[in-house]
C-alpha positions as CSV (number, residue, x, y, z in Angstrom):
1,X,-34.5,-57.2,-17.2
2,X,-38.0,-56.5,-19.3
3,X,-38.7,-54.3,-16.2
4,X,-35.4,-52.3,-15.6
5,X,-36.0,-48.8,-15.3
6,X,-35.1,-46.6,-17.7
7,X,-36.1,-42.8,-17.5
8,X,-35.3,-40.5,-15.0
9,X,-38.7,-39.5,-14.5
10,X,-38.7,-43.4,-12.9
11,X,-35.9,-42.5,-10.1
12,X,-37.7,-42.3,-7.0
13,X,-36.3,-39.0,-6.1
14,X,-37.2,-37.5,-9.4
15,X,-38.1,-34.7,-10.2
16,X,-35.3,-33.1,-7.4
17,X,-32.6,-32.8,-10.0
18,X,-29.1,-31.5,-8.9
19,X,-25.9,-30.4,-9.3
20,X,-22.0,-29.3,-9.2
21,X,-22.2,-25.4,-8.6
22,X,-18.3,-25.5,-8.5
23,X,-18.0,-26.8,-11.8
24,X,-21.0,-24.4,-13.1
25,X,-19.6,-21.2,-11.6
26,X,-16.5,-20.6,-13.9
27,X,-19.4,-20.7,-16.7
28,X,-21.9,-18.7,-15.1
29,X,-19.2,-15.8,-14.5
30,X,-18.6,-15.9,-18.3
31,X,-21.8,-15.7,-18.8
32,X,-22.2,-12.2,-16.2
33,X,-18.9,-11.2,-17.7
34,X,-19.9,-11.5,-21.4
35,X,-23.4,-9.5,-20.6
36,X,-21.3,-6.8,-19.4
37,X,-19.4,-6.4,-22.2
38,X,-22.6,-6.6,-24.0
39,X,-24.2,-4.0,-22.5
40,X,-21.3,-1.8,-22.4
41,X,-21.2,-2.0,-26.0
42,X,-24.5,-1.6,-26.8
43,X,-24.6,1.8,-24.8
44,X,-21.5,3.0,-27.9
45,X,-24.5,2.8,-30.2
46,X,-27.5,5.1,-31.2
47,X,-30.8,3.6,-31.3
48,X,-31.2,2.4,-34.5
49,X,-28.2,0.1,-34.3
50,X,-29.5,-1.2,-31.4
51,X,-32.3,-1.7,-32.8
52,X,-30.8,-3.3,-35.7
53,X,-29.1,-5.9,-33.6
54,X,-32.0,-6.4,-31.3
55,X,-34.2,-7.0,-34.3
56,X,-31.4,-9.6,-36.1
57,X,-31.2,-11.3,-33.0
58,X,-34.9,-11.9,-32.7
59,X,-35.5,-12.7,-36.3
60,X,-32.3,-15.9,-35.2
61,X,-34.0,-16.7,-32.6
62,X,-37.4,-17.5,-33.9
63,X,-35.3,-19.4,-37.4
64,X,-33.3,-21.3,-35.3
65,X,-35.5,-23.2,-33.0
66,X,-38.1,-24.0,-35.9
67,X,-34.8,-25.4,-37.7
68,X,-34.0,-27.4,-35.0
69,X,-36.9,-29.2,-35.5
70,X,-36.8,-28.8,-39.2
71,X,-39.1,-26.6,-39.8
72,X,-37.2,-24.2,-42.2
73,X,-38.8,-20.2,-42.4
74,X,-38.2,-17.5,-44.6
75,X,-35.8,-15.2,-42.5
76,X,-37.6,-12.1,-44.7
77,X,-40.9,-12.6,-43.5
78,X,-39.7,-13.5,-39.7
79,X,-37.9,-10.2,-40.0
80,X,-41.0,-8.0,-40.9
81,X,-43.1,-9.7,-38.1
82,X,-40.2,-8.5,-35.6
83,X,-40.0,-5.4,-37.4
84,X,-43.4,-4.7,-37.1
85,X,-43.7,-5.1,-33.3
86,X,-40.0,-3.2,-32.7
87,X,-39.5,-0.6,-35.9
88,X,-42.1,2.6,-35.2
89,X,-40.9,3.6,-38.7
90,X,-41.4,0.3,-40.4
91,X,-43.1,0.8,-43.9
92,X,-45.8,-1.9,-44.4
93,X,-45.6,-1.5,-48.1
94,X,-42.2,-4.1,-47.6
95,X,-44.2,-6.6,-45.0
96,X,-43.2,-10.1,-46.0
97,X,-44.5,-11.5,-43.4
98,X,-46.8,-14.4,-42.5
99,X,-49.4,-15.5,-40.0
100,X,-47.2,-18.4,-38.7
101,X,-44.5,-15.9,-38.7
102,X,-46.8,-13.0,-36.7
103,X,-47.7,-15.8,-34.3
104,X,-44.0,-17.3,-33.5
105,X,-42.9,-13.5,-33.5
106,X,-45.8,-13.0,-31.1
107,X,-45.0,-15.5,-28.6
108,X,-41.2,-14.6,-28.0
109,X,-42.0,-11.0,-27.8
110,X,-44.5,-12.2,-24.6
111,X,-41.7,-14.3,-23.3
112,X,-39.4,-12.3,-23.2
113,X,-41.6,-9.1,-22.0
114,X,-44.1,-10.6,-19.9
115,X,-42.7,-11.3,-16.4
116,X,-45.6,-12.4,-14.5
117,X,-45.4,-15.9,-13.1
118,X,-46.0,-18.3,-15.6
119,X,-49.3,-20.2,-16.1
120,X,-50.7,-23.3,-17.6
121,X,-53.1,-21.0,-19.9
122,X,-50.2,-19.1,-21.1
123,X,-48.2,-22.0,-22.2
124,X,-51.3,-23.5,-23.9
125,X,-51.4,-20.2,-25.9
126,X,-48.0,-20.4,-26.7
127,X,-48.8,-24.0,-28.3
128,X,-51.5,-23.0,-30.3
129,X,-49.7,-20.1,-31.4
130,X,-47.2,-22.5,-32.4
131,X,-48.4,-24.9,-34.1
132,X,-52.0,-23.0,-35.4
133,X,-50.8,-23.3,-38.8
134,X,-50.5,-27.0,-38.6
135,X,-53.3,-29.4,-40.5
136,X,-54.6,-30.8,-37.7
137,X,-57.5,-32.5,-39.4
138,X,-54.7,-34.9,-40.8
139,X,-51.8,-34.7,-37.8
140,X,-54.6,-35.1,-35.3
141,X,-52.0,-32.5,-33.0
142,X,-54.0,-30.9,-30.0
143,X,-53.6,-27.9,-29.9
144,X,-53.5,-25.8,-26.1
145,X,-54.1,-29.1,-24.7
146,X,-51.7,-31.6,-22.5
147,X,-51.6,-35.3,-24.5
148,X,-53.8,-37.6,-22.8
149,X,-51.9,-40.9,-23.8
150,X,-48.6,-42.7,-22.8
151,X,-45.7,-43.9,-24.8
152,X,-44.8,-40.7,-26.2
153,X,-41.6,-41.9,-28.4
154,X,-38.7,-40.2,-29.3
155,X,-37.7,-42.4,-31.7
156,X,-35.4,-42.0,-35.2
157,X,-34.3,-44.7,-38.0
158,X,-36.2,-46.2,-40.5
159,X,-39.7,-48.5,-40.2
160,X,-38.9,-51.8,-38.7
161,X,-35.2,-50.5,-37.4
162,X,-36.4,-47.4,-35.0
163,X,-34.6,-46.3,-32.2
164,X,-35.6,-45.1,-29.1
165,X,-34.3,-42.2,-27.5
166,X,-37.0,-41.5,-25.2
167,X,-40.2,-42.3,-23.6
168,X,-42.3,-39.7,-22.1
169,X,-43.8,-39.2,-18.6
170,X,-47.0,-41.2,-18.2
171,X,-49.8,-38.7,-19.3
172,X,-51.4,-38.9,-15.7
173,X,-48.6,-37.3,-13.7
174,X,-48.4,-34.2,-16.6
175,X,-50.7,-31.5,-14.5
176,X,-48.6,-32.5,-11.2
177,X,-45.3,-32.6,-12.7
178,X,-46.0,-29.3,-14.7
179,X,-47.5,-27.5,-11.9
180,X,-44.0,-28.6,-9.8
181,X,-42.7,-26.9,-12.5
182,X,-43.9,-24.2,-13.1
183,X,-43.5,-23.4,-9.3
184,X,-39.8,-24.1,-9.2
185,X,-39.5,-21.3,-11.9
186,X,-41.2,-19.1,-9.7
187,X,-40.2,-19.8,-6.2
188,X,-36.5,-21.4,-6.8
189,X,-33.2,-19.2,-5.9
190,X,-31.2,-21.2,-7.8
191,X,-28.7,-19.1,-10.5
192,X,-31.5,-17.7,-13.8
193,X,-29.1,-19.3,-16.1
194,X,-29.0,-22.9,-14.3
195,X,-33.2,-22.2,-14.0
196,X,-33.3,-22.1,-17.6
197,X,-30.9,-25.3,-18.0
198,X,-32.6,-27.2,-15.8
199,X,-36.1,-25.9,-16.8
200,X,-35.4,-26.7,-20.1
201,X,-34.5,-30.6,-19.7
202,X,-37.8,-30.9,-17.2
203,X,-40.0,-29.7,-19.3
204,X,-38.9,-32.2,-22.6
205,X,-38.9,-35.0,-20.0
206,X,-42.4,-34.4,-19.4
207,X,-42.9,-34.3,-22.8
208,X,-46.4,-32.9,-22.0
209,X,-48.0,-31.7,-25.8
210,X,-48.2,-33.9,-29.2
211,X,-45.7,-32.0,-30.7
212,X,-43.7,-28.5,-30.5
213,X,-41.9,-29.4,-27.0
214,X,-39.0,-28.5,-27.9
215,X,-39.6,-25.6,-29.1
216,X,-41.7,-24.5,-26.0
217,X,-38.6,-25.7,-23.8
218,X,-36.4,-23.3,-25.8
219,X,-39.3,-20.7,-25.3
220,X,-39.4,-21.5,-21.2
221,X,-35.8,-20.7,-21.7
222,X,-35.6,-17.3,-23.1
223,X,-38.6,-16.7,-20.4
224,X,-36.6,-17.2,-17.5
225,X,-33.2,-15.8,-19.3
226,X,-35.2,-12.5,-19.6
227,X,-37.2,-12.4,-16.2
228,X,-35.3,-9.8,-14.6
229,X,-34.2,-7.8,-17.5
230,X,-36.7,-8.1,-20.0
231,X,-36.3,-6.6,-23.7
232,X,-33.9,-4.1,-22.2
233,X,-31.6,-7.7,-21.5
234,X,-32.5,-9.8,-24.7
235,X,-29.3,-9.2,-26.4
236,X,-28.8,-13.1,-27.3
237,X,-30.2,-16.1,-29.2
238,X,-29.6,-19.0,-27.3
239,X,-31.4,-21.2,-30.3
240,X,-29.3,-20.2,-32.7
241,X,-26.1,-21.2,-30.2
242,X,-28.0,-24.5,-30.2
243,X,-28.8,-25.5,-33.6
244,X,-25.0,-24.6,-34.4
245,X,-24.5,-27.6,-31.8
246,X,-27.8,-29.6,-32.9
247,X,-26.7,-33.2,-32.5
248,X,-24.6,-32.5,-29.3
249,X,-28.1,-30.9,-28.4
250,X,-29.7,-34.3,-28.4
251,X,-26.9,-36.5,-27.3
252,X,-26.7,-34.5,-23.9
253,X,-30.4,-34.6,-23.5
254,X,-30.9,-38.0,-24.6
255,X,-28.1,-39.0,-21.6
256,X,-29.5,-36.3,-19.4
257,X,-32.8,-38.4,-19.5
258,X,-31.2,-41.8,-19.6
259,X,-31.1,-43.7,-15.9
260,X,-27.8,-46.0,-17.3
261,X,-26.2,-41.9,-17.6
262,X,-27.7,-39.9,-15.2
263,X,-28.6,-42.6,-12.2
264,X,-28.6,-39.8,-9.6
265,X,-30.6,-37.0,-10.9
266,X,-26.8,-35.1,-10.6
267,X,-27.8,-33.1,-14.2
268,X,-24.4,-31.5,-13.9
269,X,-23.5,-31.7,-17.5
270,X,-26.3,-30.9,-19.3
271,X,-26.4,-27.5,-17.5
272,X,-22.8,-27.3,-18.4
273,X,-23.5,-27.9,-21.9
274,X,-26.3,-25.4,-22.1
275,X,-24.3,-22.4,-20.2
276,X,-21.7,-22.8,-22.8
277,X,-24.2,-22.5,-25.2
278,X,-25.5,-19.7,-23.7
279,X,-21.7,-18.0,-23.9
280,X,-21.6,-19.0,-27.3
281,X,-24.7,-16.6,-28.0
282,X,-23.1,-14.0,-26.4
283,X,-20.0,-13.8,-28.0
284,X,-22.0,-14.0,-30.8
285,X,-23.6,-10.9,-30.2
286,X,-20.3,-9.2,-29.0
287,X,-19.0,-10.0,-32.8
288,X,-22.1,-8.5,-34.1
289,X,-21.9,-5.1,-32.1
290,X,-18.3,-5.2,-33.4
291,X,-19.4,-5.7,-37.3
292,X,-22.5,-2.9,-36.7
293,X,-19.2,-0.9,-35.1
294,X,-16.7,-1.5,-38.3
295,X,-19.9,-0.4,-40.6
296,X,-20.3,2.8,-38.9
297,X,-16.4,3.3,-38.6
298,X,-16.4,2.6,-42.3
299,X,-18.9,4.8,-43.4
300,X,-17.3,7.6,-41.4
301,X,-14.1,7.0,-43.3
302,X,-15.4,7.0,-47.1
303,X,-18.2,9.5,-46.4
304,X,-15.9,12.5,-48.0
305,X,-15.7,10.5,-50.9
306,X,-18.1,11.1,-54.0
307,X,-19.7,7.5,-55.0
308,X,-22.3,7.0,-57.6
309,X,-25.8,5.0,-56.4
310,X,-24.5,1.6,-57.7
311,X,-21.0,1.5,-55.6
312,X,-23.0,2.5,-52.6
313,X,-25.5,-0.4,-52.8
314,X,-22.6,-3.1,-53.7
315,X,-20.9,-1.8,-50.5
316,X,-23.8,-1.7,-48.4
317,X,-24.5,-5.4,-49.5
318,X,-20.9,-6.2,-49.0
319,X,-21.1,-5.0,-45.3
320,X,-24.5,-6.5,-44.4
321,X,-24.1,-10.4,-46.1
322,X,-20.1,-10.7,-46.5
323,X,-20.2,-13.6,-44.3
324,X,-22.5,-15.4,-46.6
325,X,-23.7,-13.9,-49.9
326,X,-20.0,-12.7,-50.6
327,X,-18.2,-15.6,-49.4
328,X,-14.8,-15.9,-51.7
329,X,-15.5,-11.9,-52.2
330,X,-16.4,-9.4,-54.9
331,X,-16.2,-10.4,-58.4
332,X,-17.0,-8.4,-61.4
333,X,-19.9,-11.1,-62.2
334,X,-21.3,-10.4,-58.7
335,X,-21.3,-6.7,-59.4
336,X,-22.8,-7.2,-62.6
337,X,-25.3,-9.5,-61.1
338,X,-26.5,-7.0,-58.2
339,X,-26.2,-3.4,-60.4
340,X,-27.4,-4.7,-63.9
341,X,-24.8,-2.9,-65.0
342,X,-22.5,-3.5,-68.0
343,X,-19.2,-5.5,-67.5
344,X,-17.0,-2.5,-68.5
345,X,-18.7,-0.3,-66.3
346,X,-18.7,-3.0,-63.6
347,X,-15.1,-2.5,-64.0
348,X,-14.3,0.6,-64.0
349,X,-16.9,0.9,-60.4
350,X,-14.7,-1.9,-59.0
351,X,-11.1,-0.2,-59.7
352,X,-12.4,3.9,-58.3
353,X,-13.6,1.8,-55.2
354,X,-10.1,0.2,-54.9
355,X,-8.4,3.6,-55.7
356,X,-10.5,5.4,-52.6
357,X,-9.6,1.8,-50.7
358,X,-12.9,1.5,-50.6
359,X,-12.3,-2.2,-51.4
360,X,-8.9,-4.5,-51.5
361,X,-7.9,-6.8,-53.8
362,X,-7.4,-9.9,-52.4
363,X,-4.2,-11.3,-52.3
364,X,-3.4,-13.9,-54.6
365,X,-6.2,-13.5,-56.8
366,X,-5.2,-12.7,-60.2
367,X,-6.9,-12.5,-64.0
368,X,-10.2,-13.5,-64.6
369,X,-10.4,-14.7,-60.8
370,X,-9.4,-11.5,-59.3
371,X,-11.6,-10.8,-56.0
372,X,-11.9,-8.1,-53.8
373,X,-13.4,-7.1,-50.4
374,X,-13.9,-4.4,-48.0
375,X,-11.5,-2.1,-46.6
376,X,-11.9,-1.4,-43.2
């Protein structure tokens, strides 16, 4: 039993991974369907909304699959690094950003623009990119350079109680299996979103660097998502899809990659899991063009109306965070809080926005806990 085989990349017929194209093609004409919408949305807007979106989405993108890993950024400075390379009018006098933050901004933008065929030296920079802020003095990581040892271990739990998820590919078939690889990404027909799927889960069983895998497979993802369309198509952020699903994220690769679950290379429901994923994204943007369309409706419908400099930043604020900043609504504290006004004059702001209906009071909310949001 000692001897059992474990791993997929110990199936003899690996690494020919298949799969169920009937039970994938509902998904992947949601996934055409969705893009359509998406782009016949976007077209409704003028340039700096799409830019807007375009640069949100980005900023997600690069937050989410460090968080995955739990590597937690500051969204402000990963915004001015994607500012910087997509806002012609961006004033460096607000740059927040960082070098780590330049760099991770710096290798989506090539991923996503870049078409060529994909080589070994470009991955490699993508790693050092990646991980060049790293100590590796103490981590001993190498950087742009394939591991040269086996038992690479997913592993979780504490000392003496570990788990094993994974093991990785012996380090001596790496350069073969990657150059398989990287040649099925270039020379396969198969469907770009089933590519991506599939790339994805080859490339973390290789397991091929010391660390940052995952986040390279995420990046091999948005490279073949974006072959054909390039920053013209990159209206999505499949990471952020993910890490809202992060521990179904490593269940289905952890069974994808398991012989006892996946004895015939038939990778069928990982991809499944993925392409929903990948609609999740999408409607994701779809309810963001629909928020940037309410703004603009919004503004259209209150821009008769004579407001002084602290009611227009309050409403600004409430239509850019109200998900999150704003949750439960306005309060008079809140407005205090964000005009360093006076409470009375907090007041009196609050009740002229609700007289222009501006702003609603919420139903139910009464007194001292009386809350309000916007009117659209």
């Amino acid at each position: 039993m000692k001897n059992k085989k474990q791993w997929i990349w110990e199936h003899p017929e690996y690494p020919n991974f298949h799969y169920n194209i009937s039970t994938l093609l509902p998904k992947i004409t949601q996934i055409s369907e969705n893009i359509g919408q998406v782009k016949a949305l976007i077209s409704l807007l003028d340039k700096d909304s799409q830019n807007n979106i375009q640069i949100d989405l980005f900023t997600s993108e690069i937050i989410s699959t460090s968080a995955i890993e739990g590597e937690h950024l500051s969204r402000e400075s990963v915004r001015s690094s994607i500012r910087k390379k997509l806002d012609t009018d961006f004033n460096k006098s607000f740059d927040r950003s960082t070098y780590h933050t330049d760099s991770l901004a710096d290798i989506l933008m090539d991923a996503i623009l870049d078409s060529k065929p994909l080589k070994l030296e470009r991955m490699h920079k993508w790693h050092i990119a990646l991980l060049s802020h790293t100590p590796t003095s103490f981590t001993k990581i190498k950087l742009g350079e394939f591991r040269e040892y086996d038992d690479m271990q997913i592993i979780s739990g504490p000392i003496g109680k570990e788990r094993v998820h994974y093991v990785g590919l012996p380090y001596k078939r790496i350069n073969d299996d990657m150059s398989s690889l990287l040649q099925y990404i270039d020379m396969s027909d198969d469907d770009i979103y089933i590519k991506s799927a599939i790339a994805h889960l080859w490339f973390v069983t290789i397991h091929p660097y010391d660390d940052g895998n995952g986040r390279i497979a995420r990046t091999l993802s948005d490279y073949i998502a974006s072959k054909k369309f390039g920053l013209e198509y990159k209206y999505f952020s499949i990471s952020t899809a993910i890490a809202n699903d992060r521990k179904n994220y490593y269940d289905n690769l952890e069974r994808a990659q398991n012989l006892s679950d996946t004895p015939d290379l038939d990778c069928t429901p990982w991809i499944a899991w993925y392409l929903d994923r990948f609609n999740d994204s999408l409607n994701e943007t779809l309810n963001a063009i629909n928020r940037v369309m309410s703004k603009t409706k919004y503004w259209d419908k209150i821009r008769h109306i004579t407001l002084n400099q602290r009611q227009l930043k309050v409403l600004r604020k409430l239509l850019d965070y109200n998900e999150g900043e704003f949750q439960g609504g306005l309060t008079s504290k809140k407005y205090v809080a964000m005009t360093k006004t006076s409470l009375a004059t907090a007041k009196r702001d609050i009740q002229e926005l609700v007289k222009y209906k501006c702003l609603y009071q919420i139903e139910g909310s009464l007194g001292r806990n009386v809350r309000y949001e916007i009117e659209y």
